[in-house]
KOLMIGU-525996 format. One record per residue (C-alpha): residue number from 1; residue in one letter; x, y, z. Coordinates in steps of 0.1 Angstrom, whole numbers. Layout:
# KOLMIGU-525996
DRENSE, NUM, A, X, Y, Z .
...
This chain:
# KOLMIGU-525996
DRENSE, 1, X, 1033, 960, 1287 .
DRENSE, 2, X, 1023, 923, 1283 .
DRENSE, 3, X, 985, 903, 1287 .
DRENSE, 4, X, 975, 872, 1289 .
DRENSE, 5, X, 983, 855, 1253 .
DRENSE, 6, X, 953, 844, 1228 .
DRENSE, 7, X, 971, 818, 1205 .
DRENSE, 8, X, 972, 822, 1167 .
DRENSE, 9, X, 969, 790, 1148 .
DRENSE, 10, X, 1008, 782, 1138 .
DRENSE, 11, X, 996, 772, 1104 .
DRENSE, 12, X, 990, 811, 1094 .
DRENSE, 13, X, 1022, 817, 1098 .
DRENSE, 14, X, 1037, 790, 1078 .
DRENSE, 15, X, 1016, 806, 1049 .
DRENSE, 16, X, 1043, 835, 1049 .
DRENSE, 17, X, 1074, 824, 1032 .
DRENSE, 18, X, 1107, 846, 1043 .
DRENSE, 19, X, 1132, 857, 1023 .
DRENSE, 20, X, 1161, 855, 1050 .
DRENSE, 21, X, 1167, 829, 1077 .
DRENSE, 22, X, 1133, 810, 1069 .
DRENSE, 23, X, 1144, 800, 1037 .
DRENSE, 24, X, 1180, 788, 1046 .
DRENSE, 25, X, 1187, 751, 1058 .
DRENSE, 26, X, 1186, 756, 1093 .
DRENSE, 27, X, 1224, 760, 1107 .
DRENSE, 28, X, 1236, 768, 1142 .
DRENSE, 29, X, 1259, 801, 1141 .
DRENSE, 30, X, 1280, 776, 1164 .
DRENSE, 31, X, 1301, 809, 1177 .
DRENSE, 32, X, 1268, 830, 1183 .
DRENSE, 33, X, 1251, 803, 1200 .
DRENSE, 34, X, 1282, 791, 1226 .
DRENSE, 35, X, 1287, 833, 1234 .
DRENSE, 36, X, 1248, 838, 1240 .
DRENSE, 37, X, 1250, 805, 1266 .
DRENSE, 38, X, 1276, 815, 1283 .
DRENSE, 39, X, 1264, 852, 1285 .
DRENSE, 40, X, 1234, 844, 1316 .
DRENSE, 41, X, 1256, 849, 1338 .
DRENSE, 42, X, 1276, 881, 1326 .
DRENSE, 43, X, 1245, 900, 1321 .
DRENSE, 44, X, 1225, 892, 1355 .
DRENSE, 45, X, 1251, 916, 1371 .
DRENSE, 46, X, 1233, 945, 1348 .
DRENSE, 47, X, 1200, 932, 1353 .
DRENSE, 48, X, 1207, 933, 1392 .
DRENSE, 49, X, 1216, 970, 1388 .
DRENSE, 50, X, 1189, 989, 1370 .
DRENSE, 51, X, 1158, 963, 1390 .
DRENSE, 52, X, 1173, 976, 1420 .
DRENSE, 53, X, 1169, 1010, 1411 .
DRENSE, 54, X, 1125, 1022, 1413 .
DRENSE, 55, X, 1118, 1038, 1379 .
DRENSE, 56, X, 1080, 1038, 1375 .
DRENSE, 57, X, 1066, 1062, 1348 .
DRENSE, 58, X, 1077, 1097, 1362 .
DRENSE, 59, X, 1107, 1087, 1381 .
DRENSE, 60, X, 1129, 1111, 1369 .
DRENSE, 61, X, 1159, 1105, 1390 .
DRENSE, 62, X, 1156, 1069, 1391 .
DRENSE, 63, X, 1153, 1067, 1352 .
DRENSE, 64, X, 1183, 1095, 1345 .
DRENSE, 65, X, 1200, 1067, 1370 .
DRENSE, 66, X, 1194, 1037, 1348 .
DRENSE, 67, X, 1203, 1055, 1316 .
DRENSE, 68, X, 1238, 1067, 1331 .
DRENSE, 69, X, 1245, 1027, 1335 .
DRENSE, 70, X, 1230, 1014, 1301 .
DRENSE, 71, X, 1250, 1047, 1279 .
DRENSE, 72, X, 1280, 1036, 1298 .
DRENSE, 73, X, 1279, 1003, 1290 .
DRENSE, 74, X, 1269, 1013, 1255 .
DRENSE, 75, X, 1295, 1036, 1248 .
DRENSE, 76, X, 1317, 1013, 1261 .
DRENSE, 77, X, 1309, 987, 1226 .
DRENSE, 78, X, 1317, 1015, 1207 .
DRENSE, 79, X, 1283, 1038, 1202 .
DRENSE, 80, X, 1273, 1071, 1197 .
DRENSE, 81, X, 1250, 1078, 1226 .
DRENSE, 82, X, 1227, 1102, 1228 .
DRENSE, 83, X, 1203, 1112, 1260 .
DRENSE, 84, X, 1174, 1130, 1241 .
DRENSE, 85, X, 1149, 1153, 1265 .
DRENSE, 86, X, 1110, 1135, 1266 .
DRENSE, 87, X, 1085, 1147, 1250 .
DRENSE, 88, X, 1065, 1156, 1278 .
DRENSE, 89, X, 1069, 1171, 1308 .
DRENSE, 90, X, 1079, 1149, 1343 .
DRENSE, 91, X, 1095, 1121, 1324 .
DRENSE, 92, X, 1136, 1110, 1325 .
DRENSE, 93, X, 1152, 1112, 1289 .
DRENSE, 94, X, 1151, 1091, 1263 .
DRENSE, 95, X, 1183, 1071, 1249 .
DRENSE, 96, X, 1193, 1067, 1215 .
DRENSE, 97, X, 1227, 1048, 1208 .
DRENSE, 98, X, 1234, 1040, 1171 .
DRENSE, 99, X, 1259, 1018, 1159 .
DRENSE, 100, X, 1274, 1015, 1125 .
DRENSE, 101, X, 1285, 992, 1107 .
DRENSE, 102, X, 1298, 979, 1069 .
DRENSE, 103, X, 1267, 967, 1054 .
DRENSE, 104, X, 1234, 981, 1044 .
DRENSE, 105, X, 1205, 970, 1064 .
DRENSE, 106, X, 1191, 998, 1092 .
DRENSE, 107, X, 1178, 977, 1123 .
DRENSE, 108, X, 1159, 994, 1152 .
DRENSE, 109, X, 1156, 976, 1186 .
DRENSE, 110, X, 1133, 994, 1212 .
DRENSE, 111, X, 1131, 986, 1248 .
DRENSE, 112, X, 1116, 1009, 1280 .
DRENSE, 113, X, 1129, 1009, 1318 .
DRENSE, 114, X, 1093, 1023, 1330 .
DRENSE, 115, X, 1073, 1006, 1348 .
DRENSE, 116, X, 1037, 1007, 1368 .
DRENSE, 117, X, 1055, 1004, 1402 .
DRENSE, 118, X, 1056, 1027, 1430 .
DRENSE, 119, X, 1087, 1042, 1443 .
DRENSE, 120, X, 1097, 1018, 1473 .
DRENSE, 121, X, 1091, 987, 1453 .
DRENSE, 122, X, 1129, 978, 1445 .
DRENSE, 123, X, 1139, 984, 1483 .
DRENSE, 124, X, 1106, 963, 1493 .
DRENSE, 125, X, 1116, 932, 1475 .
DRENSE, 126, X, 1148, 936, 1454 .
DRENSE, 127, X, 1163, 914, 1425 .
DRENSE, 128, X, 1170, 876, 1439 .
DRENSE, 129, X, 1177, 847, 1417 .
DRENSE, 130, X, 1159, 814, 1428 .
DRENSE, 131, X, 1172, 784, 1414 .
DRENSE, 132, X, 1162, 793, 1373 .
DRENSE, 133, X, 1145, 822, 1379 .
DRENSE, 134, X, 1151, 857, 1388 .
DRENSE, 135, X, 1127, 885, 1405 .
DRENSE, 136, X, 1124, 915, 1414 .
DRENSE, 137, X, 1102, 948, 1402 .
DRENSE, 138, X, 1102, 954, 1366 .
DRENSE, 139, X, 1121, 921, 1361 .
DRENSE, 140, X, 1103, 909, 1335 .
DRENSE, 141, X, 1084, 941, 1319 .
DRENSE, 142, X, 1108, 952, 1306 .
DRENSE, 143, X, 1145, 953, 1320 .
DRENSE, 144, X, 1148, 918, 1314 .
DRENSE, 145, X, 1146, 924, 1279 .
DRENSE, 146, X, 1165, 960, 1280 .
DRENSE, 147, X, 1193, 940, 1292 .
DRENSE, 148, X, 1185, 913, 1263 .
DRENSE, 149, X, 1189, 941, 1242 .
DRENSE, 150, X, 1220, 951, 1257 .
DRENSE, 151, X, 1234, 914, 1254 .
DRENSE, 152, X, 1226, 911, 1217 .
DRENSE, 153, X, 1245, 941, 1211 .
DRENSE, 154, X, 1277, 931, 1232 .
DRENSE, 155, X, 1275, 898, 1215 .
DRENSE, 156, X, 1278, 911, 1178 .
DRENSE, 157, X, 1307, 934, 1189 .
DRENSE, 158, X, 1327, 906, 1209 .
DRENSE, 159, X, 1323, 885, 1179 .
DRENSE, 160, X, 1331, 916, 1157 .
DRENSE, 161, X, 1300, 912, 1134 .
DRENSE, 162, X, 1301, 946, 1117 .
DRENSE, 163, X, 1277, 935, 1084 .
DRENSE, 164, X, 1251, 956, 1094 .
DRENSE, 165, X, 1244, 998, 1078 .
DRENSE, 166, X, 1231, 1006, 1114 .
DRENSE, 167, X, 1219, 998, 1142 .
DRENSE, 168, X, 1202, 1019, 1169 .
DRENSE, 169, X, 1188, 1010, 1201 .
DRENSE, 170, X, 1159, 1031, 1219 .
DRENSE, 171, X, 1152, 1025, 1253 .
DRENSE, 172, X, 1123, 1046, 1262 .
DRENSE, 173, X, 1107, 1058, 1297 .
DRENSE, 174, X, 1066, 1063, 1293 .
DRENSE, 175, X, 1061, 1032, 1274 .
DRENSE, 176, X, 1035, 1024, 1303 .
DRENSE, 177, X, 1017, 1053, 1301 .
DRENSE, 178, X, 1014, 1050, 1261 .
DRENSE, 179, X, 1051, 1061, 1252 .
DRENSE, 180, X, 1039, 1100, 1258 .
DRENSE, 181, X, 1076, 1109, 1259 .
DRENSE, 182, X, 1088, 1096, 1228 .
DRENSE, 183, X, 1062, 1093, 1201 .
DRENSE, 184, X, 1082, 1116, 1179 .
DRENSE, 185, X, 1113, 1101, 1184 .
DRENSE, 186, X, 1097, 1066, 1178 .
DRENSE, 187, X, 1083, 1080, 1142 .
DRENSE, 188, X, 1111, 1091, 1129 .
DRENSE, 189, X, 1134, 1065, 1144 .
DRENSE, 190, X, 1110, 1035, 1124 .
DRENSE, 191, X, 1107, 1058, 1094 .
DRENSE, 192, X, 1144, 1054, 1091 .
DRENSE, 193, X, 1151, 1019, 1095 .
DRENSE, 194, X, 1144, 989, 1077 .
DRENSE, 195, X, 1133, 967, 1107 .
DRENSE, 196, X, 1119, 973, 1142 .
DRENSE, 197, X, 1125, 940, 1167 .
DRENSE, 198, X, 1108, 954, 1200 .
DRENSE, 199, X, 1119, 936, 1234 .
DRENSE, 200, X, 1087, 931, 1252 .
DRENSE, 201, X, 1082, 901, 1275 .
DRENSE, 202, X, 1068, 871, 1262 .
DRENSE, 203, X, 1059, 839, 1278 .
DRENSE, 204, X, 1077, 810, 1272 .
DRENSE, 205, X, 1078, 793, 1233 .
DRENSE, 206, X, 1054, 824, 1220 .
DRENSE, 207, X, 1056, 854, 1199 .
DRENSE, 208, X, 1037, 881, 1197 .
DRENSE, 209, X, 1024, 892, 1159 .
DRENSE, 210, X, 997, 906, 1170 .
DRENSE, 211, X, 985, 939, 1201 .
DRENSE, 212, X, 951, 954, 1205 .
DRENSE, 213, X, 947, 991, 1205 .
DRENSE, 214, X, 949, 1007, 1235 .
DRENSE, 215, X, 927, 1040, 1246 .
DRENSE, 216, X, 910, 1056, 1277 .
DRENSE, 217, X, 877, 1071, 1283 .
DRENSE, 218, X, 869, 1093, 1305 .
DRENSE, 219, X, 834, 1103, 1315 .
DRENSE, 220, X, 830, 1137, 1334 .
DRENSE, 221, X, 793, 1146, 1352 .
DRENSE, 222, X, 785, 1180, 1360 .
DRENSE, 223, X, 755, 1183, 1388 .
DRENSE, 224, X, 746, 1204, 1416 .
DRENSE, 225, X, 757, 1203, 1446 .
DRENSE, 226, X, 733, 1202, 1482 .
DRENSE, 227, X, 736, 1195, 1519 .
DRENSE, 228, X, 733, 1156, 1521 .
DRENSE, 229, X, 715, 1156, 1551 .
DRENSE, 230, X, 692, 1192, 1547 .
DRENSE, 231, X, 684, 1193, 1513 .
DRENSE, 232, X, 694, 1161, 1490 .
DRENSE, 233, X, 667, 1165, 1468 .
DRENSE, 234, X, 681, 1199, 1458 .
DRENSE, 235, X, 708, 1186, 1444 .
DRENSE, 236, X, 722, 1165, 1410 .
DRENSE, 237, X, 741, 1138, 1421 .
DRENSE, 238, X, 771, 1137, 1398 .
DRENSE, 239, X, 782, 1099, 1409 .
DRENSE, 240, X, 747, 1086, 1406 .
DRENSE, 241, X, 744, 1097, 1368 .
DRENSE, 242, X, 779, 1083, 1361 .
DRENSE, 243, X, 775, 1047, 1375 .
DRENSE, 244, X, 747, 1051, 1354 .
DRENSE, 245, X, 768, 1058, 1325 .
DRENSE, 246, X, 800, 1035, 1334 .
DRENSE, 247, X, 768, 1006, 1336 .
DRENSE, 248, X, 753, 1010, 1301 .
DRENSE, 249, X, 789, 1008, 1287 .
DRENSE, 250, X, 798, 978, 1307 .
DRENSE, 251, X, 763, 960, 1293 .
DRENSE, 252, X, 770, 976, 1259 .
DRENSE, 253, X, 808, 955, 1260 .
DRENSE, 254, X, 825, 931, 1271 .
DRENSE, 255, X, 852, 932, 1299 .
DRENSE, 256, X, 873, 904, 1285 .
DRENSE, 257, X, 874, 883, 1252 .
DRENSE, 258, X, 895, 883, 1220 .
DRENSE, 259, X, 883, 917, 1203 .
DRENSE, 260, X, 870, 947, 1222 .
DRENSE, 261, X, 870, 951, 1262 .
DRENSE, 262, X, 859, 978, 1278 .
DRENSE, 263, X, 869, 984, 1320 .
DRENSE, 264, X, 865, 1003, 1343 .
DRENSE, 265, X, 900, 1016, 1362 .
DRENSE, 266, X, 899, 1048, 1374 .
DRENSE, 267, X, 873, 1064, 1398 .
DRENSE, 268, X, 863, 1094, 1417 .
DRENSE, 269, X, 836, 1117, 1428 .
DRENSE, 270, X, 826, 1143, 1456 .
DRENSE, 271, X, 849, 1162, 1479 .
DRENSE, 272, X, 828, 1158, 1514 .
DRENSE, 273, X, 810, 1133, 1532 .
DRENSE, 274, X, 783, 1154, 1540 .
DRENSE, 275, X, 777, 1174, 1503 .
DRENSE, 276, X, 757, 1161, 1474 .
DRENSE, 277, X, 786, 1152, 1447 .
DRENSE, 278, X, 788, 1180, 1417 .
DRENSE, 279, X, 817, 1162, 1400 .
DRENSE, 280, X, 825, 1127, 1395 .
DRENSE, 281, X, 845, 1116, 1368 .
DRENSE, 282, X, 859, 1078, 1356 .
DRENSE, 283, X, 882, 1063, 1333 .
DRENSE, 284, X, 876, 1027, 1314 .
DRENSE, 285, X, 904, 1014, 1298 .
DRENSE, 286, X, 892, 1003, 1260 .
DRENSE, 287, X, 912, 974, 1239 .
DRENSE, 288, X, 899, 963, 1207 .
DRENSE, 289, X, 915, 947, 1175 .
DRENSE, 290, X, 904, 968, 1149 .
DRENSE, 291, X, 898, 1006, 1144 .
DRENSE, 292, X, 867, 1002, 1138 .
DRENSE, 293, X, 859, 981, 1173 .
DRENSE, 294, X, 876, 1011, 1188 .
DRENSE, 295, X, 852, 1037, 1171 .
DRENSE, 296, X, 822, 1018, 1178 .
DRENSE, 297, X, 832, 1020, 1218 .
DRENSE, 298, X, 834, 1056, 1214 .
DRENSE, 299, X, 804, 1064, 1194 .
DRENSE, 300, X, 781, 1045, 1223 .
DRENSE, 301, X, 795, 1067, 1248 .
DRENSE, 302, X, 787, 1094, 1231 .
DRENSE, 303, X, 757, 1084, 1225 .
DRENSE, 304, X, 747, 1074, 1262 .
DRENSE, 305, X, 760, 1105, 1274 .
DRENSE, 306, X, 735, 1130, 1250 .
DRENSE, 307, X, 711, 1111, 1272 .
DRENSE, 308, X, 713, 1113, 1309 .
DRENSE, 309, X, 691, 1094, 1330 .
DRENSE, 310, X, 694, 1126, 1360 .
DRENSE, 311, X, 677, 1155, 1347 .
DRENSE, 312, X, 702, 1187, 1358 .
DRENSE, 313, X, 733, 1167, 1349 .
DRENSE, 314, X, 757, 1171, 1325 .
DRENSE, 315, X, 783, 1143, 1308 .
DRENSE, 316, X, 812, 1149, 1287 .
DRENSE, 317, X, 834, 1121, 1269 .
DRENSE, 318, X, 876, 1124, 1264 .
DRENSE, 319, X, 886, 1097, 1243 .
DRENSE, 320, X, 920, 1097, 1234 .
DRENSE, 321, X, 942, 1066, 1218 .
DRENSE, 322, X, 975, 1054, 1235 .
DRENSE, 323, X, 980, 1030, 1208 .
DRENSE, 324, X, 972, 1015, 1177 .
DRENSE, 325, X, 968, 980, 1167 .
DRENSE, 326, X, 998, 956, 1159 .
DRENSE, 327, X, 979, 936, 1131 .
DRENSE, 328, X, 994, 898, 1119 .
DRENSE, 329, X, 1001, 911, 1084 .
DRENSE, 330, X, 1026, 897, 1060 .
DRENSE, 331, X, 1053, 920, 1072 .
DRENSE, 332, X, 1050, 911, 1110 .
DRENSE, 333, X, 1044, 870, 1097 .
DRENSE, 334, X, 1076, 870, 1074 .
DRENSE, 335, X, 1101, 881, 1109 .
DRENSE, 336, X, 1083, 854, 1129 .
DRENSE, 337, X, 1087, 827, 1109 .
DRENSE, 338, X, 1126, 845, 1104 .
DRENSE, 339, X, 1122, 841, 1144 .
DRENSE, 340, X, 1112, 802, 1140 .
DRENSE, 341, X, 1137, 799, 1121 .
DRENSE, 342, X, 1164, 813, 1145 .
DRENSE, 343, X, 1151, 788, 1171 .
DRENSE, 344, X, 1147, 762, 1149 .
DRENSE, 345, X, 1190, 762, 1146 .
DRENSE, 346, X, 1196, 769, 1183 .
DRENSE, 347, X, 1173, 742, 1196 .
DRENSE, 348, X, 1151, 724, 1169 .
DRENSE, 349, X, 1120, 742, 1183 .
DRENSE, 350, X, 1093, 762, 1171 .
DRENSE, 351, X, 1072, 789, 1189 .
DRENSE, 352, X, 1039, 795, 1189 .
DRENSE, 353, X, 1020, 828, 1175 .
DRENSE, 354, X, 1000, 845, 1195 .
DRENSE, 355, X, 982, 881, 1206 .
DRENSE, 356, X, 972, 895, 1234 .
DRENSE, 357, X, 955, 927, 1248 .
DRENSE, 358, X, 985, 943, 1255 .
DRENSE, 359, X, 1002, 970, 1236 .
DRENSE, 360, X, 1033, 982, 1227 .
DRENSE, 361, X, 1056, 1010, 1208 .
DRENSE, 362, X, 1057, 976, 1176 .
DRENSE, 363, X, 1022, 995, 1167 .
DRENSE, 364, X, 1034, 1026, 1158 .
DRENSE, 365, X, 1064, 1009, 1140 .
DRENSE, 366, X, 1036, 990, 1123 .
DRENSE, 367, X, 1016, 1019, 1115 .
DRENSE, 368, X, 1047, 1034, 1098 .
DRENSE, 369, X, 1048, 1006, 1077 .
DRENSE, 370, X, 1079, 994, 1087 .
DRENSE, 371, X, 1081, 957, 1094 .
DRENSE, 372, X, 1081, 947, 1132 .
DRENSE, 373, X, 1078, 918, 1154 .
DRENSE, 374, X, 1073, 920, 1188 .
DRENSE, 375, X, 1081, 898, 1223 .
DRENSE, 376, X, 1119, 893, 1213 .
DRENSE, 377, X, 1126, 901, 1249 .
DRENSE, 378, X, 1127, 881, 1283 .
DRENSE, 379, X, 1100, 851, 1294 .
DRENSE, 380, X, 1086, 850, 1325 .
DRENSE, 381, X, 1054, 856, 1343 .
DRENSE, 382, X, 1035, 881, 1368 .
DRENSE, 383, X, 1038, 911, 1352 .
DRENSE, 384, X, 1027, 943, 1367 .
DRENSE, 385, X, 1021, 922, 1399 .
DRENSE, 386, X, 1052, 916, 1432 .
DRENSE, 387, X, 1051, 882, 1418 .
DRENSE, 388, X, 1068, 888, 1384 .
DRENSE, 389, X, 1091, 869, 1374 .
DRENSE, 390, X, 1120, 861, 1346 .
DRENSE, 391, X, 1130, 825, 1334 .
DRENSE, 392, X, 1164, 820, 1328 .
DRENSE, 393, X, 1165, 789, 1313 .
DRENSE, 394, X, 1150, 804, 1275 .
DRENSE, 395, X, 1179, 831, 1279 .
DRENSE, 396, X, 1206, 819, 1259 .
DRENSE, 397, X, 1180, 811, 1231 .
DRENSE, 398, X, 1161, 846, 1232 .
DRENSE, 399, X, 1194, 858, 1230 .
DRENSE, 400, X, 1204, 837, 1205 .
DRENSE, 401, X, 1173, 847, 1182 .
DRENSE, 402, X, 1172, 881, 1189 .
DRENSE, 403, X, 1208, 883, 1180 .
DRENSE, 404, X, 1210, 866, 1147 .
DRENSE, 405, X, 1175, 886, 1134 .
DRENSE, 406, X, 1194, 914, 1139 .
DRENSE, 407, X, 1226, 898, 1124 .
DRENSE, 408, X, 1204, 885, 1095 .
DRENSE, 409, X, 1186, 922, 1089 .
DRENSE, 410, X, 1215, 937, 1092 .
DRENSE, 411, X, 1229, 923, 1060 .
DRENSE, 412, X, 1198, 917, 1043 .
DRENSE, 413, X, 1170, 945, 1051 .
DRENSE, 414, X, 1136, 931, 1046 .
DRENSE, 415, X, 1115, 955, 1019 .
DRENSE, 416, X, 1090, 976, 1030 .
């Protein structure tokens, strides 16, 4: 999932000196970068494919459909595919192919075909190009970069690049809903490479190196129930006490900013027009930088809901984490400027550093302390919205970056 970028100044990166492409002369890979420009339009025909198919989180059939395509093409490069059951229940498996290879380094790529859209969606308004840029649902979060992925790999087998230990790809299905099918396959999978490069979207000349966390409150209220017109005052009104609630938490933090947000996206109470609510529960989405921002949002809740303003009411707090941060350490700095680098031969350019409030599997890599860097995927705009979008004119150099990180990883793994 992808938010709206906060920039990181570029001179905190250039404090990080790399120990693979950033400290060569910068050199066009002239073959790599004249096969990733011509690849555009090779690999829209694939991208055409699994947009048109609906494959929000929970859409078994339409994920198990975009797998069969992507193990096919996979196997077809000459990997061992494996479709491994999710973790929980309601989701489409998991894929796993693993290449090897001559060298030594172990390079992870991780990409999901989820996304927030309603079945429908890809029949409502499917893929179209438009000049230099292509839409459709899910275009740009993430199938454009699953397909990225896909390209990278077909690229280093057409040019028979082999000088790599292994390389595995991971293209999950509940990454929108906190990657609930697959956070054991994600731990061991970045506890056993070298390097995780994670195909998020990213908008054009950025990077992502750094994610907030990512958790969800809910607040449940317990009151009495009554007949709204005989006897209100008899009852506890359940949604009173937690608009209460939800508005000391909204005064208590922000709802946008840099560091910790706190919103409100999920709401219900009552079953009848004419009955005094006994239940109302709500869910606010919390984002903040640190752990400790995280704790603090949970320890206020807490300690608003001890305290309710509606005498014969109850409140309970759920807080549960979907992610952690993705923090702009040394590890995540040293692949960027790698990343700068890579540009920096296919085009002269350099991208900007930047975080945002979304998050993404990169965390978990992070966590593990495995080095990571995020947003190698496809540009564009809209996401999560029907005007999403994908720009094809930065593909042959995402391609081209993603390609050679994973060439230069391959044959020499960054340390731990």
């Amino acid at each position: 999932m992808i938010r709206m970028p906060v920039a990181l100044p570029l001179a905190a990166a250039l404090l990080v000196a790399s120990p693979v492409l950033a400290a060569e002369r910068p050199h066009p890979d002239a073959r790599l970068k004249a096969a990733a420009t011509a690849a555009r339009a090779s690999e829209l025909g694939l991208l055409e494919q699994i947009v048109n198919i609906d494959s929000g989180t929970g859409n078994v059939s339409g994920g198990e459909k975009i797998q069969k395509i992507l193990a096919e093409r996979l196997t077809a490069m000459g990997a061992a595919v494996e479709l491994v059951p999710a973790e929980a229940p309601g989701l489409p498996p998991n894929l796993v192919a693993t290449f090897t290879g001559k060298g030594k380094g172990r390079v992870l790529l991780i990409g999901h075909i989820d996304t927030v859209l309603e079945d429908g969606e890809a029949a409502k308004r499917p893929f179209k190009v438009v000049g230099d840029t292509a839409y459709g649902p899910g275009v740009m979060d993430e199938k454009g970069g699953v397909v990225t992925g896909i390209a990278a790999l077909q690229l280093l087998h057409d040019l028979k690049r082999t000088d790599y230990g292994k390389i595995t790809y991971l293209i999950e299905t509940s990454e929108e809903a906190g990657s609930t099918g697959a956070r054991k396959l994600i731990d061991r999978l970045v506890r056993a490479h070298d390097v995780e490069l994670n195909l998020e979207p990213e908008y054009p000349d950025t990077l992502t190196v750094w994610r907030k966390s990512s958790a969800n409150l809910v607040i449940q209220v317990h009151g009495k129930p009554a007949h709204a017109g005989m006897e209100p005052q008899n009852g506890r009104n359940a949604a009173d006490e937690l608009m209460h609630q939800i508005r000391l938490l909204e005064d208590a933090f922000p709802r946008s900013g840099e560091h910790i947000t706190v919103n409100l996206t999920l709401l219900k109470a009552g079953s009848r027009s004419n009955i005094i609510p006994e239940f109302a529960e709500a869910t606010l989405n919390v984002r903040g930088r640190t752990q400790e921002e995280m704790d603090s949002v949970g320890a206020r809740a807490r300690d608003f809901a001890a305290h309710p303003a509606l005498g014969g009411t109850e409140v309970t707090i759920t807080y549960s984490a979907s992610f952690p941060p993705l923090v702009a350490n040394d590890r995540v700095l040293r692949i960027a400027a790698d990343a700068n680098a890579a540009r920096a031969e296919f085009n002269g350019g350099t991208y900007r550093l930047y975080g945002n409030g979304g998050a993404s599997e990169s965390a978990l890599a992070d966590a593990a302390g495995t080095p990571t860097l995020d947003g190698l995927g496809s540009t564009g705009s809209g996401a999560h919205t029907p005007q999403e979008s994908l720009d094809l004119t930065s593909y042959a150099e995402r391609l081209y970056v993603l390609t050679r990180l994973i060439q230069a990883y391959g044959a020499h793994p960054p340390a731990k």
